[in-house]
C-alpha positions in Angstrom: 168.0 146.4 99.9 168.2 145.5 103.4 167.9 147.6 106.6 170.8 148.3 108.9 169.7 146.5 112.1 172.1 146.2 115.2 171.8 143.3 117.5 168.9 141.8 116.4 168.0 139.5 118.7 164.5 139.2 121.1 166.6 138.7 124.5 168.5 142.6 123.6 166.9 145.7 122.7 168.0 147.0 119.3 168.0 150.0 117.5 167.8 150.5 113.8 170.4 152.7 112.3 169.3 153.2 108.7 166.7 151.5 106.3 166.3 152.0 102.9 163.0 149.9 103.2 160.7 149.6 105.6 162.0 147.5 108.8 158.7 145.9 108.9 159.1 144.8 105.1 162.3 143.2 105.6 162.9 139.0 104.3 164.3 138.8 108.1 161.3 140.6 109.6 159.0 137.8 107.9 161.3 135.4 108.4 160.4 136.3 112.5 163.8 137.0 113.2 162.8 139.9 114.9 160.1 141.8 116.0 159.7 146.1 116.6 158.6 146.8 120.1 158.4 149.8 121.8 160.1 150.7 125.3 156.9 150.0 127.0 156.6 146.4 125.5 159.8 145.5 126.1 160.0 146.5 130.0 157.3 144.5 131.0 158.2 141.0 129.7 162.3 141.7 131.1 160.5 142.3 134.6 158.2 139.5 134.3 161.4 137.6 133.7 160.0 134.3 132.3 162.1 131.1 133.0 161.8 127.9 130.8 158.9 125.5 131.3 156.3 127.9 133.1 152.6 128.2 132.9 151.9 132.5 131.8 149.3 133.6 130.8 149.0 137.1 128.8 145.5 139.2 129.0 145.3 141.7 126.6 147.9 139.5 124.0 147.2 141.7 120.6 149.0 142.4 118.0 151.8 139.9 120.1 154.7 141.7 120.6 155.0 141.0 124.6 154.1 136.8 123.9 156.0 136.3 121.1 159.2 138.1 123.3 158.1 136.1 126.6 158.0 132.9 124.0 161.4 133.0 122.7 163.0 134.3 126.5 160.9 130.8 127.5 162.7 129.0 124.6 159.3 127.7 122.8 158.6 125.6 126.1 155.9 125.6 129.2 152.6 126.6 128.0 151.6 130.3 127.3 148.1 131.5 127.4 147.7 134.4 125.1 144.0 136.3 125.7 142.6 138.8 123.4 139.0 139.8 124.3 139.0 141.8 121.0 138.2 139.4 118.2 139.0 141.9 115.3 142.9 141.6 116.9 143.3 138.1 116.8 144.3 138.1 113.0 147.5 140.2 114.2 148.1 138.6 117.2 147.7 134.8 115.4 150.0 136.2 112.4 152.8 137.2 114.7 153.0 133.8 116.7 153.0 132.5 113.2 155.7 134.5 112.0 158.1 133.9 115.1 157.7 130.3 114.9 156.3 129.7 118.2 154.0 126.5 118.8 153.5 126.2 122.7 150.8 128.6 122.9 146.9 128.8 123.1 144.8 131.4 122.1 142.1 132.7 123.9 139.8 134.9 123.5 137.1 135.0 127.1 136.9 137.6 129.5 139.1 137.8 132.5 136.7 136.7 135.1 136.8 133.1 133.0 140.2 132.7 134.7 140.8 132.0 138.3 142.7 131.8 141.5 142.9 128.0 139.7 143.7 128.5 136.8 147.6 127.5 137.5 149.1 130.4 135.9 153.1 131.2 137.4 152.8 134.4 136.1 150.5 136.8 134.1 150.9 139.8 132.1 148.1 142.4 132.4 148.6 145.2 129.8 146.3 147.2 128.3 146.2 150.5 125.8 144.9 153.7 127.8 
């Protein structure tokens, strides 16, 4: 049984209609064909706007959602930094870059004051849970 999933895509939001399983359960969802983000996921990364062949780096990365989207919008090239002070979220974090096939990323897991004014970063997402 599959879900009923319009527009699946990581560059459009999408809504699911109807599942008779799980969406997160889904050969397609493995696959890394998509991913389930919530509005305030999504927003961020479509303002950051991220163009092919930059430098970002993302601070609080876990469980991936924002990197993996920035990744494919970047078209698996530049170089994304993905931070996660929280070692205990890097196993979701390092399965969903897995999942969405993505291979131009490093992952970090230092404070914030390890990066810099030098650090060479285009961009950087700062998001964090309240």
């Amino acid at each position: 049984m599959r879900a009923r999933i319009i527009a699946i895509t990581f560059l459009h939001p999408c809504q699911v209609l109807d599942s008779s399983v799980p969406v997160g359960a889904t050969p397609e969802y493995l696959a890394g064909h998509y991913m389930i983000q919530a509005a305030s996921s999504f927003v961020p990364v479509l303002a950051l706007n991220p163009q092919e062949g930059e430098s970002i780096l993302d601070m609080a990365a876990a469980p991936g959602g924002k990197c993996t989207h920035v990744g494919q919008l970047m078209k698996n090239t530049g170089t994304l930094y993905v931070n996660e002070l929280q070692k205990q979220r890097l196993s979701s974090l390092t399965g969903n870059i897995h999942r969405t096939n993505l291979d131009f990323l490093l992952v970090l897991s230092v404070p914030g004051f390890w990066y810099n004014k030098n650090s060479g970063f285009a961009f950087g997402l700062f998001s964090y849970s309240c």
